[in-house]
C-alpha positions as CSV (number, residue, x, y, z in Angstrom):
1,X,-9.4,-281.7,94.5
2,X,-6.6,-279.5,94.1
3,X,-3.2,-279.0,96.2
4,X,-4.1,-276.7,99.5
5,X,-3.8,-273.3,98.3
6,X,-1.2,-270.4,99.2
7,X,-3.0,-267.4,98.2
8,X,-0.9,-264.5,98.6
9,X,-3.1,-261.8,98.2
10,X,-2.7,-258.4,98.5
11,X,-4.2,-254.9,98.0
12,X,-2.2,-252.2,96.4
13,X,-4.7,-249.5,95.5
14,X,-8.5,-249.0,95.1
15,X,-12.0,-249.0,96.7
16,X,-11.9,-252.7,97.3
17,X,-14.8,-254.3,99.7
18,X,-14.2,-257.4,102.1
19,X,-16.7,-259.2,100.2
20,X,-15.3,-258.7,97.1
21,X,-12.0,-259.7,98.3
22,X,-13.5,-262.8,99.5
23,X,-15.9,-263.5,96.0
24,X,-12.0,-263.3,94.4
25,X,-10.4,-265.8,96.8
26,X,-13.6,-268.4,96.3
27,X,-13.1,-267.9,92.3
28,X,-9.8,-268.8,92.1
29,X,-10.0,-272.2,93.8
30,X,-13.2,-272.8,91.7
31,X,-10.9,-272.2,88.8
32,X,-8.0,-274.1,89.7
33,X,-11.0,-277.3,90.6
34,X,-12.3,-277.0,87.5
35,X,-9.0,-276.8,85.5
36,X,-8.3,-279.6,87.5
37,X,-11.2,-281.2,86.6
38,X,-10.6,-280.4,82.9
39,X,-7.0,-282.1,82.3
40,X,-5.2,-278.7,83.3
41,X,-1.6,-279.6,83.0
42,X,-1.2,-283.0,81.8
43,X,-3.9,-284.8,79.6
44,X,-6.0,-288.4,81.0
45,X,-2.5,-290.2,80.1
46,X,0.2,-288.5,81.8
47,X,1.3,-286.5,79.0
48,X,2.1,-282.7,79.3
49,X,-0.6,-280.7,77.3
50,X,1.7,-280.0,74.6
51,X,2.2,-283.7,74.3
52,X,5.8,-284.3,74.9
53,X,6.3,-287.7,76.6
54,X,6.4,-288.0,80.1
55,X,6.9,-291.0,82.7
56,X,4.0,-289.3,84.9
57,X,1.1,-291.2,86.2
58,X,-1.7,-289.3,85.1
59,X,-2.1,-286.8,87.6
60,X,-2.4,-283.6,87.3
61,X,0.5,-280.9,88.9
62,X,-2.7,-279.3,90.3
63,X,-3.2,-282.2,92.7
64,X,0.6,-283.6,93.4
65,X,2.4,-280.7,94.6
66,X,2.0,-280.5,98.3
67,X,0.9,-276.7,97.6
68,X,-0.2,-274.4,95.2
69,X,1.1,-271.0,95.6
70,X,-1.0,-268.1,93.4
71,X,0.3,-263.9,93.9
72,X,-2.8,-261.8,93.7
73,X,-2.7,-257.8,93.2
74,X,-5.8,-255.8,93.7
75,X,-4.7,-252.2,92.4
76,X,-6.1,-249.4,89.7
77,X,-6.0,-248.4,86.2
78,X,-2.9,-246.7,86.8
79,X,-0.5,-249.1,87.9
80,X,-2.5,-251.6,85.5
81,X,-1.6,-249.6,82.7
82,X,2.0,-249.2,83.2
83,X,1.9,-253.1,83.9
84,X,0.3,-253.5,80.3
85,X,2.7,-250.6,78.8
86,X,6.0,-252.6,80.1
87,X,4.9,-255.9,79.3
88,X,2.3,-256.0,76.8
89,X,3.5,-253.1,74.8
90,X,0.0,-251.4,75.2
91,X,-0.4,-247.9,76.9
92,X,-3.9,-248.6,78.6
93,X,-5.3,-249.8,81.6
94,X,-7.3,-253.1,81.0
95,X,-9.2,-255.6,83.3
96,X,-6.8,-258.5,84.3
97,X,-3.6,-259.5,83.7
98,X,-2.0,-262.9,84.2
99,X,1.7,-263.9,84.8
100,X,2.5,-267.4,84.0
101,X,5.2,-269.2,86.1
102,X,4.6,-272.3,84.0
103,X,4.9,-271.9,80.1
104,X,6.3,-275.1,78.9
105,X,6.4,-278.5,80.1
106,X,10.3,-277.9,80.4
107,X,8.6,-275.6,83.1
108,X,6.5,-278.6,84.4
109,X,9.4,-281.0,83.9
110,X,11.7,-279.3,86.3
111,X,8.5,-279.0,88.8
112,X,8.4,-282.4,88.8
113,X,11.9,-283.1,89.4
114,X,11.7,-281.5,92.9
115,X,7.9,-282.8,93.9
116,X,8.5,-281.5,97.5
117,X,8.3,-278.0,95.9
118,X,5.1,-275.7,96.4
119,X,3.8,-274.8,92.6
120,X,4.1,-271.2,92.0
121,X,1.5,-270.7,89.0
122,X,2.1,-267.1,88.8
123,X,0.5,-264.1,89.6
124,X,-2.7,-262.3,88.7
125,X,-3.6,-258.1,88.9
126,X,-6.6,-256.9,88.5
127,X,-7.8,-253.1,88.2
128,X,-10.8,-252.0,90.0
129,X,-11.5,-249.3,87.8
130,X,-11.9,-250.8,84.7
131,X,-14.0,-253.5,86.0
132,X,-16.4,-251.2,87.6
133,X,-16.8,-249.8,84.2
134,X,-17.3,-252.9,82.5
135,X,-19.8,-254.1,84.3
136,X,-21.5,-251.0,84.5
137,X,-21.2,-251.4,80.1
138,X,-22.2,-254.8,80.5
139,X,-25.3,-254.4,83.0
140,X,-23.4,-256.8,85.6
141,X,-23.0,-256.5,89.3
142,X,-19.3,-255.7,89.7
143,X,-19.1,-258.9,92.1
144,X,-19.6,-260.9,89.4
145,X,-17.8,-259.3,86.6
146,X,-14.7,-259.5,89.0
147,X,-15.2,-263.2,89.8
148,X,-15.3,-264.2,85.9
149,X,-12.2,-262.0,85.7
150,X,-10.7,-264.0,88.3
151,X,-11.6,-267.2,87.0
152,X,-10.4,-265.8,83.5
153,X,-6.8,-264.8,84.9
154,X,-6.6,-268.1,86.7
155,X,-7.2,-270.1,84.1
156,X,-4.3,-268.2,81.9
157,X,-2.2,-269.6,85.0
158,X,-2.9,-273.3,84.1
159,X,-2.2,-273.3,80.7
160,X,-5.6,-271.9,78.9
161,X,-5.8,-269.1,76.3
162,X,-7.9,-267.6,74.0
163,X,-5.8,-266.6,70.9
164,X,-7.1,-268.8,68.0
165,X,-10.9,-269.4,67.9
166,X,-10.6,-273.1,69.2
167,X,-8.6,-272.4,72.3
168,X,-10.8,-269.4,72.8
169,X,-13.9,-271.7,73.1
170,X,-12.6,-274.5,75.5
171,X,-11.7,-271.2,77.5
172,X,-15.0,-269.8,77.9
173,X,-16.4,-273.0,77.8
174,X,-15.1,-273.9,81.0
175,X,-15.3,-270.3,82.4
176,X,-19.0,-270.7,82.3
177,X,-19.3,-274.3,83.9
178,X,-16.9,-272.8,86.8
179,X,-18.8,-269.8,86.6
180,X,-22.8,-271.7,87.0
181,X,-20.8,-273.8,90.0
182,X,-20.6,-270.3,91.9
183,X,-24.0,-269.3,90.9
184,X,-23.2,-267.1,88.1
185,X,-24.8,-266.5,84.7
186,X,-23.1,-267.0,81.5
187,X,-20.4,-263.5,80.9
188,X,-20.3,-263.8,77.2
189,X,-24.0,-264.0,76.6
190,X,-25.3,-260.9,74.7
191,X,-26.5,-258.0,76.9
192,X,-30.3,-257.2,75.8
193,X,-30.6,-254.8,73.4
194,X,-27.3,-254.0,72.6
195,X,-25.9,-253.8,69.1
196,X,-24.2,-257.1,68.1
């Protein structure tokens, strides 16, 4: 089980429904349970995942800070796209973006040295827009094309990426176990009859 969560969520532009809202907020905390589950943060012997030595005991920072604080925008494809412009160098809206707080375990170190602290993981934007056309190109309910998304940006939070081929499987790997938990087929299974 995870810290308690400070979800500070907030929408900023867009057609955004209560219950998709709430589908969002119940993805994340799956996320952060199932990185948690996964050795998000420090491995099985205390050591930080990029195996510097550490005198921890084991557990995770996702279940010894006394909370977990997460800042989630809800917006559009505009303010997405000057988000990826500015910080990404690409002039385009896209899906979800994540903002790591913690990219090192210098990061996780100096966490630890103040355990009374909550642990800000970051923050998380996601543009309506695009998603509603993914999932429209992907024959998905939107619901569930944003709750992957979630999951997806979450997971960036904790320390998971998907840049080499290896990384890129534990990812999805653990996206669709998290994913099956909240009822919801695999996302990277072929759609039927498209081209591959």
């Amino acid at each position: 089980m995870t810290a308690p969560l400070d979800l500070d969520l907030e929408v900023e532009a867009g057609d955004w429904q209560q219950d998709e809202i709430e589908a969002i907020e119940a993805a994340i905390v799956a996320a952060l349970d199932g990185a948690l589950a996964d050795g998000a943060l420090w491995d099985d012997d205390g050591v930080p995942t990029d195996g510097t030595e550490d005198e921890g005991d084991g557990a995770s920072l996702l279940s010894v800070a006394p909370v977990i604080e997460i800042g989630v925008r809800l917006s559009d494809d505009a303010s997405v796209r000057i988000l990826n412009r500015d910080y990404r160098d690409k002039d385009n809206p896209t899906n979800v973006l994540s903002f790591a707080a913690l990219e090192s375990a210098d990061d996780a170190d100096a966490f630890m040295m103040a355990p009374d602290m909550p642990l800000m993981l970051g923050d998380i934007v996601i543009a309506r827009e695009t998603c509603a056309r993914e999932a429209v190109e992907q024959d998905k309910s939107l619901k569930n094309h944003l709750v992957h998304l979630a999951v997806h940006g979450t997971l960036h939070l904790v320390g998971y990426d998907h840049m080499v081929d290896d990384e890129a499987e534990e990812m999805e790997e653990l996206e669709r176990q998290i994913l099956a938990g909240l009822g919801i087929d695999d996302p990277y299974e072929p759609i039927e009859d498209a081209p591959v």
